[in-house]
N, C-alpha and C positions, 0 to 999 in steps of 0.2 A: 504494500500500500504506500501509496504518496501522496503530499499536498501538492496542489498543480498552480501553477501562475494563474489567477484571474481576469479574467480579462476584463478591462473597464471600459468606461466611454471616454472618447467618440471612436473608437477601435470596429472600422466597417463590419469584421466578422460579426458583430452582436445585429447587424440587420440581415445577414444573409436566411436563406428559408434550410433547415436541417435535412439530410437524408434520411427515411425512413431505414432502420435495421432490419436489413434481410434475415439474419437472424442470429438468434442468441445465444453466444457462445462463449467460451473461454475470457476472449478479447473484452466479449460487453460484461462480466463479470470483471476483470481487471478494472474496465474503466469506472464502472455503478465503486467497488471500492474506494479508488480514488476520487473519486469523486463524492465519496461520503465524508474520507479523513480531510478534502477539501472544505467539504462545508459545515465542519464542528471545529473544526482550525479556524475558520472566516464569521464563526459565531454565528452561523445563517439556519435558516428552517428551510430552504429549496437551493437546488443550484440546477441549471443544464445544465449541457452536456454543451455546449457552445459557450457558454461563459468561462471553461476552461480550453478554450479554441478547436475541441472537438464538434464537426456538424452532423453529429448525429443524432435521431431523436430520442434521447434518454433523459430524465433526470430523476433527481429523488431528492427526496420528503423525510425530514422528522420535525414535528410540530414541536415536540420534547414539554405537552402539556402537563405531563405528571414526571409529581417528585418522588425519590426515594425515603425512607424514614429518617434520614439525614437532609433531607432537603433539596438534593442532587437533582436534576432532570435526568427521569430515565429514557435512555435512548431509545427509539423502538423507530430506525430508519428503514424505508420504503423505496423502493425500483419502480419504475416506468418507465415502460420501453413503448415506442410507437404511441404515445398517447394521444388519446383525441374526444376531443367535445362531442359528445351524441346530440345532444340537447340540453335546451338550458330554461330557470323557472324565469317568469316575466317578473318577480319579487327579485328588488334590488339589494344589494347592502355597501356599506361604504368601510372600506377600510384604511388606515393608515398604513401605505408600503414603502419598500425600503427596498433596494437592490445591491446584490455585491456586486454589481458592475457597475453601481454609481453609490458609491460610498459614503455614508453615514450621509444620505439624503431621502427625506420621507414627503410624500402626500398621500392626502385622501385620495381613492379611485375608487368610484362604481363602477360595482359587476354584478352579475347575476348572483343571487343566495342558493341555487342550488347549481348543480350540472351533474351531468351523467356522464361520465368518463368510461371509456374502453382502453385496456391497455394491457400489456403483457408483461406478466414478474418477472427476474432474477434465472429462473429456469426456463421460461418464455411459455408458459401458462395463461392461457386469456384470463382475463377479469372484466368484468363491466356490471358497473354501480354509480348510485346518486352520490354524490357527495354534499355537503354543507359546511356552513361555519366556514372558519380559518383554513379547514382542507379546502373546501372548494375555493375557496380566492386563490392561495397559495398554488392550486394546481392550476388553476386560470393563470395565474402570474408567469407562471414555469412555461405553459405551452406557447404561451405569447412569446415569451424568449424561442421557443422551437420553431416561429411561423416570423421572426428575424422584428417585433415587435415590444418596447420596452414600457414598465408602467409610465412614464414621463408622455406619452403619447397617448396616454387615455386622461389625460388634463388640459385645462387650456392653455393657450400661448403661455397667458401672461406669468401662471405658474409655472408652468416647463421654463420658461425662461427663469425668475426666483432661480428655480433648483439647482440650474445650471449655471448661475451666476455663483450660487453661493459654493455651488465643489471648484470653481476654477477658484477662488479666494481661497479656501480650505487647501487645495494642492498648490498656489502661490505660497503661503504661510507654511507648508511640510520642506 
């Protein structure tokens, strides 16, 4: 396992559209790994598989909503391979997001409160279910990264601009 370079904005790779995984093997087990120890290194709850320069359609999930009896978040990380929006509920919700490819920068986005996702585990197993809550934003967030789209883009100008004014001040001052 390894942590991988992140890729950030405005780095063109994070618009390109990902290759569907012909299939799951060896290789997409190596990368779902790395790409897990990437995203507990990066303090994150999603990462693609394109934010680490790979274009292919992977990523994975750990909300890390529960604690251990010490207090710890217990790990309990997730694969998606090929993921895709079935459909989605017409009930909105708003969340505050954040991306590691634009760092330690948040807005509100609305998305749909539910979706139905299809998508294949770790072993390349189907699955298809509703999702909700912080899963489904999180996985809306994730696929939007797969289809070369980042949450800054589901905001207006004026904020997409805010957000991006304020990481080039942030990376001036590092």
């Amino acid at each position: 396992m390894a942590v991988l370079p992140i890729v950030e904005i405005p780095d063109p790779r994070l618009r390109l559209i990902s290759k569907p995984v012909a299939t799951v093997d060896d290789a997409t087990r190596a990368l779902i790994a790395d790409m897990t120890d990437t995203m507990y290194d990066a303090k994150g709850i999603g990462l693609a598989a394109i934010q680490v320069g790979v274009d292919l359609r992977v990523l994975v999930i750990d909300l890390q909503e529960r604690e251990d009896e010490e207090g710890r978040p217990v790990r309990d990380p997730r694969a998606y391979v090929n993921p895709e929006v079935l459909e989605a509920s017409e009930e909105l919700s708003i969340y505050n997001e954040g991306c590691l490819s634009i760092p330690e920068q948040y807005a509100d986005v609305e998305r749909p409160a539910r979706a139905r996702v299809r998508w294949l585990d770790e072993r390349g197993d189907a699955h298809e279910e509703w999702l909700e809550g912080l899963l489904a934003t999180c996985m809306q967030h994730e696929i939007d990264h797969l289809n070369g789209v980042l949450f800054v883009d589901h905001i207006s100008r004026l904020k997409r601009d805010m957000v991006l004014k304020k990481l080039a001040k942030l990376r001036r001052a590092a």
